[in-house]
Backbone as a chain_set.jsonl record, in Angstrom:
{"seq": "XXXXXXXXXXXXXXXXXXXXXXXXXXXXXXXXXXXXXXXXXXXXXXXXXXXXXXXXXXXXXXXXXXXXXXXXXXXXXXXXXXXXXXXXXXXXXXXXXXXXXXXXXXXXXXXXXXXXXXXXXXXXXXXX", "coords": {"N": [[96.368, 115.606, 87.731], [96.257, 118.496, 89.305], [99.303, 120.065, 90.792], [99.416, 121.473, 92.836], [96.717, 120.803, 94.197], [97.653, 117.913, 94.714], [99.575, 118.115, 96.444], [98.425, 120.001, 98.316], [96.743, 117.535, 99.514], [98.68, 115.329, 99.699], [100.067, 116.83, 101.992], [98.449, 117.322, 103.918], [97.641, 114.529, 104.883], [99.726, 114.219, 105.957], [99.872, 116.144, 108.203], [98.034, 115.171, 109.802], [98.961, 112.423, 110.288], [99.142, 110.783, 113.867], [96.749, 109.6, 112.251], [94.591, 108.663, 110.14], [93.918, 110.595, 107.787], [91.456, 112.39, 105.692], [89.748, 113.342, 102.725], [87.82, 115.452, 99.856], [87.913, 115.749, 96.212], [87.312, 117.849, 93.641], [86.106, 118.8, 90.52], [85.842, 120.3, 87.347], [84.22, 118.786, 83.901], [85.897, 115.944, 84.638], [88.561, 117.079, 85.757], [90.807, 116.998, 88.67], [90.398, 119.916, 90.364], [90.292, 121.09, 92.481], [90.82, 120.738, 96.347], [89.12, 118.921, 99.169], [89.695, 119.109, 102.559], [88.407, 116.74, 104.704], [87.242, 116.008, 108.198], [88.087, 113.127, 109.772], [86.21, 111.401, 111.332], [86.416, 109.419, 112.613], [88.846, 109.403, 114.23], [91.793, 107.891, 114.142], [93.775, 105.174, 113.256], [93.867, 103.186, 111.656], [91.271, 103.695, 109.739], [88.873, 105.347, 108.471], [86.229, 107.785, 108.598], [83.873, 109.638, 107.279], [82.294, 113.171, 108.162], [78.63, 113.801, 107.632], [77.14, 115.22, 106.965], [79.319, 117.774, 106.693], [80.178, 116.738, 104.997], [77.732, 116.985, 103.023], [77.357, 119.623, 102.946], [80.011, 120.341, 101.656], [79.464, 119.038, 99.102], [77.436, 120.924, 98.558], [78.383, 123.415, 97.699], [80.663, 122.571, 95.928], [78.922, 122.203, 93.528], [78.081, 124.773, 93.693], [79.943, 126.13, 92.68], [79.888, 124.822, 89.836], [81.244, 122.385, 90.022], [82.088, 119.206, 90.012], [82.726, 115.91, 92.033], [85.572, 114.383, 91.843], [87.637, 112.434, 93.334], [88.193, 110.872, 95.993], [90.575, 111.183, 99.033], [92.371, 108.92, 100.775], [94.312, 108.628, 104.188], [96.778, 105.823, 104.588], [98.426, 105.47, 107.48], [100.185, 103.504, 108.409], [99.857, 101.336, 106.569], [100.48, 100.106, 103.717], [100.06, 101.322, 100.542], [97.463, 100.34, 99.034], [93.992, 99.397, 98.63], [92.012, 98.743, 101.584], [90.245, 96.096, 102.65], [87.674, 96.865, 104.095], [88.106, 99.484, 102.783], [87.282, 98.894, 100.345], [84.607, 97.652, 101.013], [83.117, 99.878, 101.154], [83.035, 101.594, 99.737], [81.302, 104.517, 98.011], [81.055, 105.374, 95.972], [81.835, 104.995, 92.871], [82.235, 105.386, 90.785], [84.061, 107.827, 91.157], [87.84, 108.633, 91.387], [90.4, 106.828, 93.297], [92.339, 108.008, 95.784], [94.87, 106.68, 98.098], [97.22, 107.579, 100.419], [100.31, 106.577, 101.244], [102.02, 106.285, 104.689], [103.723, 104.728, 105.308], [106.523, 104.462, 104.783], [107.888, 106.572, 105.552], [108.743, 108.507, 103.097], [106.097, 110.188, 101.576], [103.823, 107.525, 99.937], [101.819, 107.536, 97.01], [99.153, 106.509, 95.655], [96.675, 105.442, 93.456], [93.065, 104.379, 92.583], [90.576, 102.767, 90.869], [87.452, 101.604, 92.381], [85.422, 99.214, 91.716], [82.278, 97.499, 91.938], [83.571, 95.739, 93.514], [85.691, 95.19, 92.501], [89.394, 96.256, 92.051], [90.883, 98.668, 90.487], [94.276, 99.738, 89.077], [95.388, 103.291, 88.661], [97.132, 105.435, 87.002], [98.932, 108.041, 87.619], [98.68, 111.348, 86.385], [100.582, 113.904, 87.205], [100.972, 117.952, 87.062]], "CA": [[96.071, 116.318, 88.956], [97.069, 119.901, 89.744], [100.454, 119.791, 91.876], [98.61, 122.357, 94.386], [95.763, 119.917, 94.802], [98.418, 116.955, 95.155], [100.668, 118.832, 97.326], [97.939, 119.795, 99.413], [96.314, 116.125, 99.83], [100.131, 114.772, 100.927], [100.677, 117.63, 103.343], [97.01, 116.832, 104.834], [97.973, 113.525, 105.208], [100.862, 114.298, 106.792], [99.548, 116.578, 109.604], [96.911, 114.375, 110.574], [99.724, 110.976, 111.263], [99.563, 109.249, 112.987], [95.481, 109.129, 112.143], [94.144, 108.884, 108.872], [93.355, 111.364, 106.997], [90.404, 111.878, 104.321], [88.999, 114.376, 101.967], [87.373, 115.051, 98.671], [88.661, 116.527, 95.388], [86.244, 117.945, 93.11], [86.966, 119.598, 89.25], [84.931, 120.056, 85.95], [85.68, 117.998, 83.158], [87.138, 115.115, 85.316], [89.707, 117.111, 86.194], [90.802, 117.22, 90.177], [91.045, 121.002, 90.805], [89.699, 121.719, 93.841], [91.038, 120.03, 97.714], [88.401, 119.724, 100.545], [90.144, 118.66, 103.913], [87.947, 116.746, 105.772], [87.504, 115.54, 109.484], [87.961, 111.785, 110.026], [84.993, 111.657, 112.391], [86.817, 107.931, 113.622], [90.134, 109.493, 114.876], [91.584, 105.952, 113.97], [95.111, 105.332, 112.606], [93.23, 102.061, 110.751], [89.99, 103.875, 109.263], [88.049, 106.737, 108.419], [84.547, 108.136, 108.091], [83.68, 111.631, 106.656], [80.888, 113.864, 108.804], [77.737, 113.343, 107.042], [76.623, 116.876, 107.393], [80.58, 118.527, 106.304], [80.21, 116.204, 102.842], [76.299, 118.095, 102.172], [78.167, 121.275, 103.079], [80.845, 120.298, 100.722], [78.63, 118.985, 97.931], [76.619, 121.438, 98.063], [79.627, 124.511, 97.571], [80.8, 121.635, 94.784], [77.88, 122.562, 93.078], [77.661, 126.251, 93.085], [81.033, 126.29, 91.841], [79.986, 124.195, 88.576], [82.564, 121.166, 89.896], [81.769, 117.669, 90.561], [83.387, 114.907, 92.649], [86.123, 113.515, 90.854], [88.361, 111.608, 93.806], [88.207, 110.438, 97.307], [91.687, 110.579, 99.468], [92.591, 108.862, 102.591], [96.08, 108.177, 104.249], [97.045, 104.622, 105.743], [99.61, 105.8, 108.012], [101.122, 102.592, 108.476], [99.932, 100.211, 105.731], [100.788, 100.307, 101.736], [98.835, 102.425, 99.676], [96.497, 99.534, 98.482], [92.617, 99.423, 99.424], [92.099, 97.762, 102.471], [89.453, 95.206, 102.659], [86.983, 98.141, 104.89], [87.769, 100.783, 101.754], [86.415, 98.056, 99.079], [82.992, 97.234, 101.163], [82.62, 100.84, 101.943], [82.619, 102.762, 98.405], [79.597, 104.834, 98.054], [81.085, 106.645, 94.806], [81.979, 103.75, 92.229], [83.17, 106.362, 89.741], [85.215, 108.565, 91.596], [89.137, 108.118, 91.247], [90.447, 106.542, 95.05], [93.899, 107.808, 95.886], [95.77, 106.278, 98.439], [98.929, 107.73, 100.658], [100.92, 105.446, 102.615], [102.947, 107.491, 105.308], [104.754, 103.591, 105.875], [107.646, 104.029, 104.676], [108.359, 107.828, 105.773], [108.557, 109.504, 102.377], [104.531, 109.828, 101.222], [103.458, 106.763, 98.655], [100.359, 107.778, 96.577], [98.684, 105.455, 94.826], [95.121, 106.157, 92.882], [92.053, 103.049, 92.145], [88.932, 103.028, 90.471], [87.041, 100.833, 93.226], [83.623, 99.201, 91.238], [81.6, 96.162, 92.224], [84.369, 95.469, 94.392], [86.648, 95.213, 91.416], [89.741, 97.628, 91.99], [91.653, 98.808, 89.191], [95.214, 100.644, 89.639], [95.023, 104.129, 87.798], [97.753, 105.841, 86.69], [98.248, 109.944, 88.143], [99.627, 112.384, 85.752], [100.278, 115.907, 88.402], [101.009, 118.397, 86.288]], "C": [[97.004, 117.511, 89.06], [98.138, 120.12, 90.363], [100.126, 120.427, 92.933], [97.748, 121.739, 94.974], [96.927, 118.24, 95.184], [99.338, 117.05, 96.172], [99.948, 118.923, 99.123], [97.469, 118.446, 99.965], [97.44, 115.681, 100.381], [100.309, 115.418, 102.006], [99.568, 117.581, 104.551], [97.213, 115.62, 105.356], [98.985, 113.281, 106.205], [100.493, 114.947, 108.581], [98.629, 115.902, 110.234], [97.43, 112.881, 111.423], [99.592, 111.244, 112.708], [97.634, 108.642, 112.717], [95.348, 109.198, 110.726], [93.573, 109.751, 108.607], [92.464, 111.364, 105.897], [89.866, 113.381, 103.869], [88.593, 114.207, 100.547], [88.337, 115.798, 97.993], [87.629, 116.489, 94.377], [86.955, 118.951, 91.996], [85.593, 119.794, 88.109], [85.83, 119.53, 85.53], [86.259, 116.971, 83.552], [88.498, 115.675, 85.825], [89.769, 117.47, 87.891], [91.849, 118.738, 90.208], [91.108, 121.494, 92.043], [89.577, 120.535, 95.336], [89.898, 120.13, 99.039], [88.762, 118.779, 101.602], [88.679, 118.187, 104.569], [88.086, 116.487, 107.044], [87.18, 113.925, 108.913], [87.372, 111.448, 111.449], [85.754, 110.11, 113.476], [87.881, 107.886, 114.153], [90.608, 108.15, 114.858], [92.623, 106.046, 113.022], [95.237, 104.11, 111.377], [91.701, 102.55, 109.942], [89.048, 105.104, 109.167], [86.701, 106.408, 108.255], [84.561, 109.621, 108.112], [82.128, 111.98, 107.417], [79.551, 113.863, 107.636], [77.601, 114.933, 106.709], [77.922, 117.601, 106.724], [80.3, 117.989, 104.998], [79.123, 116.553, 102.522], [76.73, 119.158, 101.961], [78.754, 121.484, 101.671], [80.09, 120.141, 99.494], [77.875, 119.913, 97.368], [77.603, 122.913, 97.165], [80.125, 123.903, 96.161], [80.125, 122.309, 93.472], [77.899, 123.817, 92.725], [78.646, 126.819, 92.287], [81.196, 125.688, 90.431], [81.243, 122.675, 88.418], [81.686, 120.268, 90.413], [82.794, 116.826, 91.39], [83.92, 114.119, 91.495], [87.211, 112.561, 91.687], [88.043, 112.31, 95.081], [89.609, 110.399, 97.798], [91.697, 109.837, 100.594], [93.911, 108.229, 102.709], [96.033, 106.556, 104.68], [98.6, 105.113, 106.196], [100.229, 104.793, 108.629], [101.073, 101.53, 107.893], [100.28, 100.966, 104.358], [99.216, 101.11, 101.428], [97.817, 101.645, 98.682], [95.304, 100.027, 99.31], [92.51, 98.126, 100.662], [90.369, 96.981, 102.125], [88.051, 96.529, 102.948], [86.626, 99.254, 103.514], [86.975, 100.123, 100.325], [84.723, 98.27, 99.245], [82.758, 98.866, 101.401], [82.682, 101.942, 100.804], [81.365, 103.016, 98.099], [79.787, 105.344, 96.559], [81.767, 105.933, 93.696], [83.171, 105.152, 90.942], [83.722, 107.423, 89.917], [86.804, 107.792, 91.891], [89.532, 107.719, 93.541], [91.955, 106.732, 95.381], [94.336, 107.872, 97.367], [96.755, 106.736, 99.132], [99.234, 107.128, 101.747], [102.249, 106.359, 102.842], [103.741, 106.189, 105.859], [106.308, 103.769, 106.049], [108.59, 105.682, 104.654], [108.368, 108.744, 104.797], [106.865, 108.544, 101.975], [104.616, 108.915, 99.629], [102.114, 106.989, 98.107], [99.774, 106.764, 95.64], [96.814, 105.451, 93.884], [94.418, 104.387, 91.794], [91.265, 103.352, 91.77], [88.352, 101.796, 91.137], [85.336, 100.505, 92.429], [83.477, 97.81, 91.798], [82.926, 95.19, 93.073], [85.738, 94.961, 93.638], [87.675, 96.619, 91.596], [91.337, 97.433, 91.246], [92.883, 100.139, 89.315], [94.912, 102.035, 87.85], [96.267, 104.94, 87.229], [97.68, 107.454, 86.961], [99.19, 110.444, 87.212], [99.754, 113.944, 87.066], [101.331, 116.634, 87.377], [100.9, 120.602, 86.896]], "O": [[98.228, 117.495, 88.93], [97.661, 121.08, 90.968], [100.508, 120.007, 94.026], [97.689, 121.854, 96.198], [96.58, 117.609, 96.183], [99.834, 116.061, 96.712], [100.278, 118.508, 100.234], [97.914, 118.242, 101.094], [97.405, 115.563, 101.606], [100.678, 114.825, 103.02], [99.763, 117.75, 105.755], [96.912, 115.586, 106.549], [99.059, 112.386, 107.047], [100.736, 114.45, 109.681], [98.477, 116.169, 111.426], [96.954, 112.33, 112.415], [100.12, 112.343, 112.878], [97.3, 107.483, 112.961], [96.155, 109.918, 110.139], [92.494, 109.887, 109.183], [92.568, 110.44, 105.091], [89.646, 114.33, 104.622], [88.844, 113.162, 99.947], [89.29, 116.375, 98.517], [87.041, 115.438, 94.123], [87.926, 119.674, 92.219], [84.475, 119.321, 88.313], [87.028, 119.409, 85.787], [87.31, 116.762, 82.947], [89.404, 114.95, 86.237], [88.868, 118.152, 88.38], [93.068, 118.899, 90.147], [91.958, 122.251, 92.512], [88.658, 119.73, 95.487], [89.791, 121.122, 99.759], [88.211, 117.678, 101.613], [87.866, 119.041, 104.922], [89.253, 116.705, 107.368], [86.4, 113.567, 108.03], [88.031, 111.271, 112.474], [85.602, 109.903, 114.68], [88.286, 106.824, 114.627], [89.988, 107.268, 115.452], [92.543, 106.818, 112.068], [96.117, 103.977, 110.527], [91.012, 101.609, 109.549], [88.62, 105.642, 110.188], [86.133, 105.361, 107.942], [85.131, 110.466, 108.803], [81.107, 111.301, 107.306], [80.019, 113.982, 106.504], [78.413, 115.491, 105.971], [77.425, 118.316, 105.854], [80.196, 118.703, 104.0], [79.142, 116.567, 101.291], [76.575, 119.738, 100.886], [78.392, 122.277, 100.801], [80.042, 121.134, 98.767], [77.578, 119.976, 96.175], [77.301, 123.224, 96.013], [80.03, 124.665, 95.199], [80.765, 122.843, 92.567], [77.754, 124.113, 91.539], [78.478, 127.699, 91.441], [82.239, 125.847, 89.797], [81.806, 122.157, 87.454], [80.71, 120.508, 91.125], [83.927, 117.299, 91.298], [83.343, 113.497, 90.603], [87.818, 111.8, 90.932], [87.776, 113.481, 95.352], [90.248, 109.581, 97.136], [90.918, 110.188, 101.48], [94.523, 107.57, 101.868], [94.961, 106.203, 105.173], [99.618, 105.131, 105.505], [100.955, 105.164, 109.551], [101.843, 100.623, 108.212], [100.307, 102.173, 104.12], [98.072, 101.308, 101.835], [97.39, 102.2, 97.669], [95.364, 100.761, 100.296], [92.853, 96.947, 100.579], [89.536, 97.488, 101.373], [87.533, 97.037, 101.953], [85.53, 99.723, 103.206], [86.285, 100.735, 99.509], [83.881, 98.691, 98.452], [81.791, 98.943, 102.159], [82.369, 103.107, 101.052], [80.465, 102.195, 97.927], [78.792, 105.71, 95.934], [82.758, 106.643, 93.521], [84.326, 105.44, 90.63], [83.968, 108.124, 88.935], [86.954, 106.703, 92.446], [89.06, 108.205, 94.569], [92.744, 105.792, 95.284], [94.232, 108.954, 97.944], [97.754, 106.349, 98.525], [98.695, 107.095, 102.853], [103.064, 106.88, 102.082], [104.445, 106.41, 106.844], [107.068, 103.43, 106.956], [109.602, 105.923, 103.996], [108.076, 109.883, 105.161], [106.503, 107.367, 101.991], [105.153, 109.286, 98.585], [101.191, 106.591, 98.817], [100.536, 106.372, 94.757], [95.905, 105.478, 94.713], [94.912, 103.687, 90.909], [90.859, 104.431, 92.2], [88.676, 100.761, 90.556], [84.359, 101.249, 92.509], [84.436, 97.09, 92.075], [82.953, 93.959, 93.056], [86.674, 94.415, 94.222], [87.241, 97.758, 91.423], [92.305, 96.676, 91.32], [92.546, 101.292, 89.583], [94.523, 101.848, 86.697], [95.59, 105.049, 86.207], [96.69, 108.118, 86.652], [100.36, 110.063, 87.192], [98.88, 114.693, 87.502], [102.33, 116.06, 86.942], [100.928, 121.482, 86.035]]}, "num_chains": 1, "name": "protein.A"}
């Protein structure tokens, strides 16, 4: 991951405590170049949801730019940077990377899953 796209995703996370934060990250290639801030339509310091309508927007811009969806973020601003029970049943995007920042413990913890069949697998982030 880019350190500008990782940089921004923590500092998004950050201004949004004490609610969760969420957005996409979209790249060619698998790679995550490109940050899109969204709204967390559930103002909710336990849970997000992304505007239905802002992620067509987004997808569609995705698109004209020749990038794909390559990771999902969202903060837990007061649990660990695991998937909560909610982020398991609620993956729409099986093969997008799922990263994680827990604002618990005051400095940001990031953490990145590949969430499938409710199987979730820790990933390893190179930022670079």
């Amino acid at each position: 991951m880019k350190k500008l796209v990782w940089d921004a995703m923590v500092d998004h996370c950050l201004q949004e405590a004490p609610y969760e934060a969420c957005g996409l990250i979209s790249g060619k290639g698998g790679k995550n170049e490109t940050i899109w801030k969204m709204e967390n339509i559930e103002h909710s310091s336990t849970r997000f949801a992304m505007d239905v309508k802002q992620m067509e927007r987004v997808f569609k811009t995705m698109k004209l730019q020749g990038e794909e969806l390559t990771g999902i973020y969202h903060s837990h601003p007061t649990a660990l940077p695991y998937p909560s029970r909610n982020d398991i049943k609620n993956v729409h995007y099986p093969n997008a990377a799922y990263f994680i920042v827990s604002l618990s413990f005051g400095k940001p913890n990031v953490k990145c899953y590949r969430i499938k069949n409710s199987l979730v697998t820790h990933l390893k982030i190179n930022v670079f």
